[in-house]
C-alpha positions as CSV (number, residue, x, y, z in Angstrom):
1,X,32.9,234.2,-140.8
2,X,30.4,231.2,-141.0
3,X,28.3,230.4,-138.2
4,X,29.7,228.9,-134.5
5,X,29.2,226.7,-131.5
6,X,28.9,228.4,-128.3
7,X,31.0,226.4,-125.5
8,X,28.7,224.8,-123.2
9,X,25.2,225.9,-124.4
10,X,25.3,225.0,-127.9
11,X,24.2,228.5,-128.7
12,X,25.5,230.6,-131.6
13,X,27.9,233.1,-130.7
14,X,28.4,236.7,-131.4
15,X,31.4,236.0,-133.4
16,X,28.9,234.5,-136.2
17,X,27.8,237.6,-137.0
18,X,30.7,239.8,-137.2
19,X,31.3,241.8,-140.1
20,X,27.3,241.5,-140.9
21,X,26.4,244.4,-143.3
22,X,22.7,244.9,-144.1
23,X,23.4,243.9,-147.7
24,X,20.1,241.4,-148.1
25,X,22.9,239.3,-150.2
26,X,25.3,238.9,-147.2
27,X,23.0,237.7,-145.4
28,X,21.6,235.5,-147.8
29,X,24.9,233.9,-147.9
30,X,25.8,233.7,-144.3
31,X,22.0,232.0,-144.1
32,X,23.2,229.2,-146.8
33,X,26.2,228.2,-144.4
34,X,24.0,228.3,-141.4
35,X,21.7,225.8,-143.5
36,X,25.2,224.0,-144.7
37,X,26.4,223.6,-140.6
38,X,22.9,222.2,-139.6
39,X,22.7,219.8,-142.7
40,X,19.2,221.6,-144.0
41,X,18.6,221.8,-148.0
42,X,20.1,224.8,-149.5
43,X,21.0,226.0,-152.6
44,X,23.9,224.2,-154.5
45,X,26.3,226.6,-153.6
46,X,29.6,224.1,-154.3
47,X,30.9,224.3,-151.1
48,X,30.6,228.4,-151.4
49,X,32.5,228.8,-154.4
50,X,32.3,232.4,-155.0
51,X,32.8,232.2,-158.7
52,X,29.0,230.2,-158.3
53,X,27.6,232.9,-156.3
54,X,24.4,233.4,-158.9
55,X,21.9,230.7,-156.9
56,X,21.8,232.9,-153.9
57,X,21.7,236.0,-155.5
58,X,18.8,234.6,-157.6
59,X,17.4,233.8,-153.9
60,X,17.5,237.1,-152.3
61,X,15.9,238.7,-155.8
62,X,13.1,236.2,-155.7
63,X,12.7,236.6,-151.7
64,X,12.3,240.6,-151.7
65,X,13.0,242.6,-155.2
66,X,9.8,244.6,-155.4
67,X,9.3,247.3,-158.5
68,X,6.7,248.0,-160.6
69,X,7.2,245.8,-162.9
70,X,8.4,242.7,-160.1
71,X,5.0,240.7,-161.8
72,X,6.5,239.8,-164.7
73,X,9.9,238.2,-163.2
74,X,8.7,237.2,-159.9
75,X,5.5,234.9,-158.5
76,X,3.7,237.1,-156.0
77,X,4.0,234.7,-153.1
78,X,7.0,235.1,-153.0
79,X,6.8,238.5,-150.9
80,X,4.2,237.8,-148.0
81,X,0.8,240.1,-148.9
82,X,1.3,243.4,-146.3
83,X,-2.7,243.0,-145.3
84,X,-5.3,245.5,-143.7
85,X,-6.6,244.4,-140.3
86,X,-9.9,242.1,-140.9
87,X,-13.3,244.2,-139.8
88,X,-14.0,242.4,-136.4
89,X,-12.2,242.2,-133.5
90,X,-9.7,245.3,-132.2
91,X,-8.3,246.1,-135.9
92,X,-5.1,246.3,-134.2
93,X,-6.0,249.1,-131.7
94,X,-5.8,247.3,-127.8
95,X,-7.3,248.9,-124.9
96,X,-4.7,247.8,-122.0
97,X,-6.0,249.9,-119.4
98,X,-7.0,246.3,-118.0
99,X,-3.7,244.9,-118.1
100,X,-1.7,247.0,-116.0
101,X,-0.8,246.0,-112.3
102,X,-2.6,246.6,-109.2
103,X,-1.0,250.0,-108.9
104,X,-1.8,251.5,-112.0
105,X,1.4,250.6,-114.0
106,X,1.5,248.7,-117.1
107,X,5.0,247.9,-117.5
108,X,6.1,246.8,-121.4
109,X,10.3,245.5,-122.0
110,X,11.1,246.3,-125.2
111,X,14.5,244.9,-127.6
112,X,15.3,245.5,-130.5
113,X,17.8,243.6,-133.5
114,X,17.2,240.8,-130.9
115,X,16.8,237.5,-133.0
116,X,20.8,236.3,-133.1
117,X,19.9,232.7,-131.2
118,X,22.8,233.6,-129.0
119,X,23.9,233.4,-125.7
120,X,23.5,236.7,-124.6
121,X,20.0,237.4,-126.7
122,X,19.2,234.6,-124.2
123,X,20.8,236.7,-121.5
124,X,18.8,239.5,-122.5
125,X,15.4,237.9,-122.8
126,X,16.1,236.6,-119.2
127,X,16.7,239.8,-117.9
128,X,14.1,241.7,-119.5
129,X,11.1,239.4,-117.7
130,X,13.1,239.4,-113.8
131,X,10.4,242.6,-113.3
132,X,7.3,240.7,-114.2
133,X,6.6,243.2,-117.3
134,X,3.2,242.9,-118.7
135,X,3.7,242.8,-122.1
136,X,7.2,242.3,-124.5
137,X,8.0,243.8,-127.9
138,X,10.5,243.1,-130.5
139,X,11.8,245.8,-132.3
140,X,12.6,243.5,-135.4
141,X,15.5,241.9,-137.1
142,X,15.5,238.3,-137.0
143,X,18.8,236.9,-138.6
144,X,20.2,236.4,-141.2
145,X,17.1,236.5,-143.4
146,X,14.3,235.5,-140.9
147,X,13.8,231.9,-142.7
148,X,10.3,229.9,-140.8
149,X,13.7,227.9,-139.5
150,X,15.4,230.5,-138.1
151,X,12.7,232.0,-136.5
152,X,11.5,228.6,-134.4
153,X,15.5,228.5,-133.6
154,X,16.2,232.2,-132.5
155,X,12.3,233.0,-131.2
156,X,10.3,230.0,-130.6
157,X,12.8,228.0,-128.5
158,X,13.1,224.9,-131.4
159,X,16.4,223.2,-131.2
160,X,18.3,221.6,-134.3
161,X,20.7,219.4,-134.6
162,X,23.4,222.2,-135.0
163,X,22.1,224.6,-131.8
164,X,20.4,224.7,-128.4
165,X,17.6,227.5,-129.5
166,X,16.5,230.5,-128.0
167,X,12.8,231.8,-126.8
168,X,11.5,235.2,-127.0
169,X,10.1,235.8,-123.4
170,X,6.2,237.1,-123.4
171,X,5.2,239.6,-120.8
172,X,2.4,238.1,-118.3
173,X,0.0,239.2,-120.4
174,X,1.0,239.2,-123.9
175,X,3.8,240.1,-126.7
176,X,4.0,242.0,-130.0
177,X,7.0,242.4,-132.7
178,X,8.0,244.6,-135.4
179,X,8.9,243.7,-138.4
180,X,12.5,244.3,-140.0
181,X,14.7,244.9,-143.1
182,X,16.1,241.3,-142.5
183,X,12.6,239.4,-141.9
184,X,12.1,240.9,-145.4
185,X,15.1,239.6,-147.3
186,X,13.2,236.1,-147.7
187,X,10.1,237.5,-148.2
188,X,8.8,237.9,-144.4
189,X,7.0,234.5,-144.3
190,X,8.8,233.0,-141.4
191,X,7.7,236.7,-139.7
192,X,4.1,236.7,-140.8
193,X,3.1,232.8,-140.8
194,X,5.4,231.8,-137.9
195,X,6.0,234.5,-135.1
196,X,3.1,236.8,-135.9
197,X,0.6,233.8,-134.5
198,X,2.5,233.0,-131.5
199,X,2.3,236.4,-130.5
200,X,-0.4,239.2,-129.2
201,X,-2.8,239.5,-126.4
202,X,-4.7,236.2,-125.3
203,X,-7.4,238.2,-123.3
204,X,-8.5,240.2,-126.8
205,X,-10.9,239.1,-129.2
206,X,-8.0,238.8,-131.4
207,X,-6.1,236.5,-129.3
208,X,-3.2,236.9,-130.9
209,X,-1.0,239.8,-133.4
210,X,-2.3,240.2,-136.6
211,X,-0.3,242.3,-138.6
212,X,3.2,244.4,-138.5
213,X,1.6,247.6,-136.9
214,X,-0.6,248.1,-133.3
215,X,-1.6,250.4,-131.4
216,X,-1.6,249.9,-127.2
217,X,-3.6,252.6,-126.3
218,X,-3.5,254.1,-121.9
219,X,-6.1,256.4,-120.2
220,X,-2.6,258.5,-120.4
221,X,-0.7,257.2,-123.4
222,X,-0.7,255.8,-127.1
223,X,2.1,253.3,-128.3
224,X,1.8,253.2,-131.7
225,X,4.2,250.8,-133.6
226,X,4.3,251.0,-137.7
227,X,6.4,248.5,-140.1
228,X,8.9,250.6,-141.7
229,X,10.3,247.2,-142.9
230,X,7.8,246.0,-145.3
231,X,9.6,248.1,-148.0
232,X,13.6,248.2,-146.8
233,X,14.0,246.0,-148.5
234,X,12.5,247.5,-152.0
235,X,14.5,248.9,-154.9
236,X,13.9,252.7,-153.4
237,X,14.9,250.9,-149.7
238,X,13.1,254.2,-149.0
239,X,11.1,252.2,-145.7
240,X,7.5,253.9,-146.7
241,X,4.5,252.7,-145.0
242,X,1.8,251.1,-147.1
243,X,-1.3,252.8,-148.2
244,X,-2.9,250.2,-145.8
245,X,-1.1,251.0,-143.3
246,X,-1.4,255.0,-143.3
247,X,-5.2,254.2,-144.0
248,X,-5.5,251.8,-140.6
249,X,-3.9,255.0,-138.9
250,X,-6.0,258.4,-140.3
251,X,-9.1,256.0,-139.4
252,X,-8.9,253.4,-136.8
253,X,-6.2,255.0,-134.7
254,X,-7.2,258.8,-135.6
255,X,-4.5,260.7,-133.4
256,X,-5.6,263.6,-135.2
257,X,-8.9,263.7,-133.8
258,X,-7.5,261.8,-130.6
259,X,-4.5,263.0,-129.6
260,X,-2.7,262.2,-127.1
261,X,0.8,261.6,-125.6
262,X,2.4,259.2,-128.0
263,X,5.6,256.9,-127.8
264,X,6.3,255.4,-131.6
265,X,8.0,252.2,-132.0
266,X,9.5,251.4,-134.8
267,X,12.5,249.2,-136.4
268,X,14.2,251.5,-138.9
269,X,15.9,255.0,-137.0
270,X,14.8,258.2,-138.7
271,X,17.8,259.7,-138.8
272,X,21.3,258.4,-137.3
273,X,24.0,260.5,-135.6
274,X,26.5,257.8,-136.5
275,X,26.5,257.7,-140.1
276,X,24.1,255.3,-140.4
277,X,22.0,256.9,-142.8
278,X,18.4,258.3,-142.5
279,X,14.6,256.7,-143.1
280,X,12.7,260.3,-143.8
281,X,9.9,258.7,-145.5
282,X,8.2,257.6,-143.0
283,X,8.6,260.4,-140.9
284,X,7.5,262.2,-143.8
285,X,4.0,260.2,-143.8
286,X,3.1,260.1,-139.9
287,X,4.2,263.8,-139.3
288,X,0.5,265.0,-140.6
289,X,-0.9,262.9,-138.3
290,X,1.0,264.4,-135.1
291,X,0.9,268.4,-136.1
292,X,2.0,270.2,-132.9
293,X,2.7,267.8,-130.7
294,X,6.1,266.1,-129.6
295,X,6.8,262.5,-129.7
296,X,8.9,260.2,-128.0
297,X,10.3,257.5,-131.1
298,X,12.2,254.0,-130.2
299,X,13.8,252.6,-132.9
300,X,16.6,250.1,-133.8
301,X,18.2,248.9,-136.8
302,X,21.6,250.6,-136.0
303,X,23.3,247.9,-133.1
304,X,24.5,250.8,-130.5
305,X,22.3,252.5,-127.4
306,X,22.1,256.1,-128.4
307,X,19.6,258.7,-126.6
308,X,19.2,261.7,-129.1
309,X,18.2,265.2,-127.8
310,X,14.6,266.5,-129.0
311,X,14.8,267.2,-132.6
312,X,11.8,268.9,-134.9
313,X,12.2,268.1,-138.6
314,X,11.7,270.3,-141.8
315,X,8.4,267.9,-142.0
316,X,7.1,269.8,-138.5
317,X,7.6,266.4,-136.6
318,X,9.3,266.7,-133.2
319,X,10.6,263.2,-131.5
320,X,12.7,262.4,-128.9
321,X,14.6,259.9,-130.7
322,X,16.5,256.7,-128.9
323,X,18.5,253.9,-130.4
324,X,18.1,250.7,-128.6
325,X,19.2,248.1,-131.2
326,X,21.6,246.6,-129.3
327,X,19.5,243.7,-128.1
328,X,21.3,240.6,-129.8
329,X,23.7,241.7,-132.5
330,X,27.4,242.8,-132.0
331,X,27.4,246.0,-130.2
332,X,29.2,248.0,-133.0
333,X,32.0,250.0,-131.7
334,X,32.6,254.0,-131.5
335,X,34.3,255.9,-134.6
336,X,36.5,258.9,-133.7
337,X,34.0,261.0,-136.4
338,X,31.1,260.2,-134.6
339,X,28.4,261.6,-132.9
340,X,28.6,264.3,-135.5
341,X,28.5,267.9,-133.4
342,X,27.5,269.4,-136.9
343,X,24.4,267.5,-137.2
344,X,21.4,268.7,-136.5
345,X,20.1,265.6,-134.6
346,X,22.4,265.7,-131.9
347,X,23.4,263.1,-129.6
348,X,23.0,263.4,-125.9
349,X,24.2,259.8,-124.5
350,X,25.6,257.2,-126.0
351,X,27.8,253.6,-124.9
352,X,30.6,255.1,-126.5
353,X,33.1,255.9,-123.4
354,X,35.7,253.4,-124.2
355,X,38.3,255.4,-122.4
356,X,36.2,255.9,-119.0
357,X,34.5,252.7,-118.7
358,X,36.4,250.0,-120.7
359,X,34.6,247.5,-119.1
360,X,31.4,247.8,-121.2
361,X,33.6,246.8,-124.1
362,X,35.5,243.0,-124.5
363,X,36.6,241.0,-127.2
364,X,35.3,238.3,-129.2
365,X,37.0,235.3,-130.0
366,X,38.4,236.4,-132.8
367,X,39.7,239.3,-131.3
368,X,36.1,242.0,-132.5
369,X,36.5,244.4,-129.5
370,X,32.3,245.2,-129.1
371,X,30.1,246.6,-127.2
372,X,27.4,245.7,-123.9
373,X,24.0,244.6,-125.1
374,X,20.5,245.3,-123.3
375,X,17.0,246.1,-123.7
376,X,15.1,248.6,-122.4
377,X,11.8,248.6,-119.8
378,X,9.0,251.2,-120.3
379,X,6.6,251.8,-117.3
380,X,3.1,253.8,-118.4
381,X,1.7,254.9,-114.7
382,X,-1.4,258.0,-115.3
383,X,0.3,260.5,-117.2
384,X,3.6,259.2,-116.8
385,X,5.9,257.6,-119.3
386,X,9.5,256.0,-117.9
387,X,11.9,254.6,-119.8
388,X,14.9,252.8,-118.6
389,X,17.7,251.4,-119.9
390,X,19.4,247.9,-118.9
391,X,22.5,245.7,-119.5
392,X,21.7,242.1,-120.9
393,X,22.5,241.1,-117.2
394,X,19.5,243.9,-116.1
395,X,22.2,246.5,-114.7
396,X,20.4,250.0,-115.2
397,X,22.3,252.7,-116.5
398,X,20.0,255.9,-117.4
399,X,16.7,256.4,-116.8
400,X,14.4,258.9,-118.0
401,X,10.5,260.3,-117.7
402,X,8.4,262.3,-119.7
403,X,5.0,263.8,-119.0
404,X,2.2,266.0,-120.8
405,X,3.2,269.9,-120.6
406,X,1.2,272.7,-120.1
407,X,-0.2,272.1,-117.0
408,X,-3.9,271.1,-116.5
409,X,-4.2,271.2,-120.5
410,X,-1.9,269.6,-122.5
411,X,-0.2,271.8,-124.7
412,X,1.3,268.9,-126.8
413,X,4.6,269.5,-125.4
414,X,5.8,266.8,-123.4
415,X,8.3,267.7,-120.1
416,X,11.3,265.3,-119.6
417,X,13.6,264.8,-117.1
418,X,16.7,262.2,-116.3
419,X,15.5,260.8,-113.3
420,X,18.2,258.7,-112.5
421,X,22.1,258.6,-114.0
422,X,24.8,256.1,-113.0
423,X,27.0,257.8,-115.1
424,X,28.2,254.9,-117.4
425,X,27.2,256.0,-120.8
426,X,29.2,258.5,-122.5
427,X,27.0,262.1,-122.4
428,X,27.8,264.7,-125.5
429,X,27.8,268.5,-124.3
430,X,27.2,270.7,-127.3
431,X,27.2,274.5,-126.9
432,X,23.7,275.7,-128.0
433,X,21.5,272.5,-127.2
């Protein structure tokens, strides 16, 4: 399905994106008849012809195909540099103490797969700021192959000729975003060059995000975001973090040496409970760094809310994981095999109750039943961490705390309770959880 009007706004609809795999050459595609719809240059694809598919498959392997031996097919601009943090300034490591509100809070609303340009990403970027939040972050994806053009259309609020655009809403004091598998699949310049600059906090030397990964670091808390995109989109598609980037963490960050009660933020999920696969490696290389101590991970990738119970893997790492990728993409829609009661990352909630509340699922134009989008809104308060969950249109529907155990010392445990429930997202009882 090529790309559509929105009545009224001029927005794109959900119905452009139906049927989206993550194959970086779908996307390339459904990118060319974007360009096609808003007269852009494209590739001479002769009107789509798929018997004269080679120029866009020639453009995806140019964009992002990185092996060992990529330097003697492909010019190395052609994959944006993944760069260390320069010597001066915060090397990506914010004190925000200073930013939270008068009573101690810092609040931080957070979406991920957001960048569609449609009507209800623009839904959900209103709602996400009706609290006043401090800061914003993206959990990545900017579609279909997050082009300089398409981010100033579905982030930066630039109009075209074909569509009314859509902005990205910043926190009072500032904004971050990951990077994704599909910012990748044209080489993450649009990402990098584009959104990166229009992006951190103005109050730090740095004035503005730097790179992919950050650190927000509480009296109470660290929020430590990594790019497991960088390399999705890689021959292994294996997501691993860049020598760089483990190198920023053992020595600027240190949560060996300074631990503390961490949330993680990432785009890619480490495992799924949906059959949508597993990222080990890079849970593999941050679970040194977090040795006896339990974690609280957001991630995206996957379009669905799903709240995982506490899960330690063969590695030693224990997470909380949560699923929020259902900030702008087509909420995909429950399969009677899933969540899997024979995995061993099992599911505790999930928007999958089709058959109790049918009115968190309607149908698109073309008749794609899908799911309710939303965001999420994370409020850091002492030794307090809350998350809750929204609809686009900022109706809550779970909310959840977590704290430091073991009393006076922390233990590395963290205690968690469900602080409030309205009862509208499917909840999974397994015997033996």
């Amino acid at each position: 399905m090529g790309p559509q009007r929105s009545t009224g706004s001029g927005r794109k609809t959900l119905d452009s994106y139906v049927g989206l795999s993550r194959s970086p050459l779908q996307s390339h595609f459904r990118a060319d008849q974007a360009r096609s719809a808003a007269n852009q240059d494209r590739p001479p694809l002769q009107d789509f012809d798929k018997a004269d598919i080679w120029p866009w498959i020639t453009n995806w392997i140019k964009a992002t195909i990185q092996t060992d031996i990529e330097g003697l097919f492909v010019p190395a601009a052609r994959k944006h540099v993944f760069e260390a943090y320069p010597a001066t300034g915060e090397q990506g490591r914010y004190d925000v103490a200073g930013l939270a509100a008068a009573d101690g809070s810092l609040r931080i609303a957070m979406a991920g797969d957001w960048g569609t340009g449609t009507d209800v990403a623009q839904q959900v970027a209103d709602s996400m700021v009706r609290n006043s939040p401090e800061l914003t972050i993206h959990l990545g994806d900017i579609y279909y192959v997050g082009t300089p053009e398409e981010v100033q259309e579905n982030c930066l609020g630039v109009d075209t000729a074909a569509y009314t655009s859509v902005l990205w809403p910043k926190g009072s004091k500032g904004s971050f975003a990951l990077n994704g598998n599909h910012e990748m699949y044209s080489g993450g310049h649009g990402y990098f060059e584009n959104f990166l600059p229009q992006l951190g906090i103005p109050a730090t030397r740095d004035q503005q995000q730097l790179r992919s990964y950050f650190c927000l670091e509480t009296p109470g808390w660290r929020i430590l975001a990594i790019d497991t995109g960088y390399n999705s989109d890689t021959l292994a598609g294996d997501c691993k973090l860049e020598k760089v980037h483990l190198d920023w963490l053992a020595n600027v960050v240190d949560p060996i040496h300074n631990r503390k009660p961490t949330l993680l933020l990432s785009h890619h999920q480490w495992f799924s409970g949906f059959g949508d696969g597993d990222y080990e490696k890079p849970a593999d290389q941050i679970a040194p760094f977090f040795k006896n101590q339990e974690i609280v991970w957001l991630w995206g990738h996957e379009h669905r809310l799903a709240v995982y119970y506490k899960y330690k893997g063969g590695n030693g790492l224990a997470a909380y994981g949560r699923c929020i990728g259902h900030g702008g993409m087509p909420v995909e829609m429950p399969d009677a095999a899933y969540p899997n009661p024979d995995r061993a990352q099992r599911v505790e909630y999930w928007d999958g109750a089709t058959d109790v509340h049918p009115e968190r699922f309607h149908q698109l134009a073309d008749g794609t039943q899908v799911g309710t989008n939303g965001y999420v809104e994370v409020v850091v308060q002492g030794g307090g961490l809350t998350i809750e969950y929204f609809d686009a249109d900022g109706t809550p529907v779970l909310k959840e705390s977590f704290a430091p155990g073991g009393g006076g010392a922390w233990d590395g445990t963290l205690e968690r309770a469900v602080t409030s429930d309205p009862q509208t997202l499917n909840r999974v009882i397994y015997e033996n959880t």
